[in-house]
N, C-alpha and C positions, 0 to 999 in steps of 0.2 A: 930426511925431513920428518918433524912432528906435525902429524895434522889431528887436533882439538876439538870436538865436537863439543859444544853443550847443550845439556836438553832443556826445553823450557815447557810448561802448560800451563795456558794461560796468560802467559807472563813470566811464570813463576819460575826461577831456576831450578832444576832439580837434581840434578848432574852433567856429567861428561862422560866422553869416551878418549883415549890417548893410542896413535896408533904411531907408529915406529918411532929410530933413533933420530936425534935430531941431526946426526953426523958433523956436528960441528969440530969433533976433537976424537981420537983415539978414544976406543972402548976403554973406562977404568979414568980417563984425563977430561972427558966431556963435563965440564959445569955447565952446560945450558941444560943438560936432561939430568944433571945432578940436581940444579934448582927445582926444576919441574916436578921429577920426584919427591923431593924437600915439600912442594906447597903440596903437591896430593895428600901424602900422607899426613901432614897438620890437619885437612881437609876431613879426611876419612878420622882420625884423633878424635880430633874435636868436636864432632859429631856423636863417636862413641864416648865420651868420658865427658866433656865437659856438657854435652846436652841429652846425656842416657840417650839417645837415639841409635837405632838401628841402621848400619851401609850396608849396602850390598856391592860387592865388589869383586871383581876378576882381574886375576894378573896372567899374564904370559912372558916370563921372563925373556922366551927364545927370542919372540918378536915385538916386545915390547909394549903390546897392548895392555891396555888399561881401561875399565868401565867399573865410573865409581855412582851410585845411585841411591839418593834418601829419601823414603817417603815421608817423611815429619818434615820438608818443605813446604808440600800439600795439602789445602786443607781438607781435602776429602779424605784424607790419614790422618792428622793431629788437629787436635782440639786448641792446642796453648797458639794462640796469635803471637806472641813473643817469639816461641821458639821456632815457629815456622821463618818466624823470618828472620829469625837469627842464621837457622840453617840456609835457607835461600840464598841469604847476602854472603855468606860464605863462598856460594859457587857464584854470584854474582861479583863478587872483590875477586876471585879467581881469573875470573874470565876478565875482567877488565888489566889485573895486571900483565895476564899474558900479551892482550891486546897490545899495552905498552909494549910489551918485551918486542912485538915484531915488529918497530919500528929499527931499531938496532938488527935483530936475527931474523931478516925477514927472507931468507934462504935456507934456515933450518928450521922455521916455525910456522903454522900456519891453524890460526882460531879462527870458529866461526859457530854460532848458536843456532838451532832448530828448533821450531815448533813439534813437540810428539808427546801425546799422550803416555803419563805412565803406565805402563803395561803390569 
């Protein structure tokens, strides 16, 4: 199973954390952690290129882990009101599509949001 952490302050999205396989299919055959992957990385993209913003990100390919985190959600980090919440809604349209998602994968998925200051 994938379990989904997002972090919030404030309100505010600011990332996630992605911790194992979602075991739905053979390692190399799995589309459920193939999509997942898919929207991270547009995620962390888009953040870098379309909104010059800075991620911070770790991967762990052996276990799967994943911790993707923007401070230009924040406004005690970015000045531009636009771009904060462009970036926010980003991890907010994240988090809501996966929530769909575990209506159908709800054995190999598992989201859910925290309150935690950026560190």
């Amino acid at each position: 199973m994938t379990k989904i952490t997002f972090y919030k302050s404030n309100g505010v999205f600011y990332g996630f954390e992605e911790h194992g396989h979602t075991g739905y299919a053979e390692f190399g055959e799995d589309v459920l952690c193939s999509a997942i992957s898919a929207m991270t990385f547009l995620i962390i993209n888009t953040i870098e290129l379309a909104y010059s913003s800075e991620v911070e990100y770790t991967m762990s390919e052996d276990d799967a882990d994943i911790t993707v985190r923007a401070k230009a959600a924040l406004p005690e980090f970015e000045g531009d009101e636009r771009k904060r919440y462009a970036i926010s809604g980003l991890f907010m349209a994240y988090f809501y599509q996966l929530n769909d998602m575990t209506e159908e994968y709800y054995d190999y998925l598992e989201v859910d949001a925290v309150e935690r200051p950026y560190k």
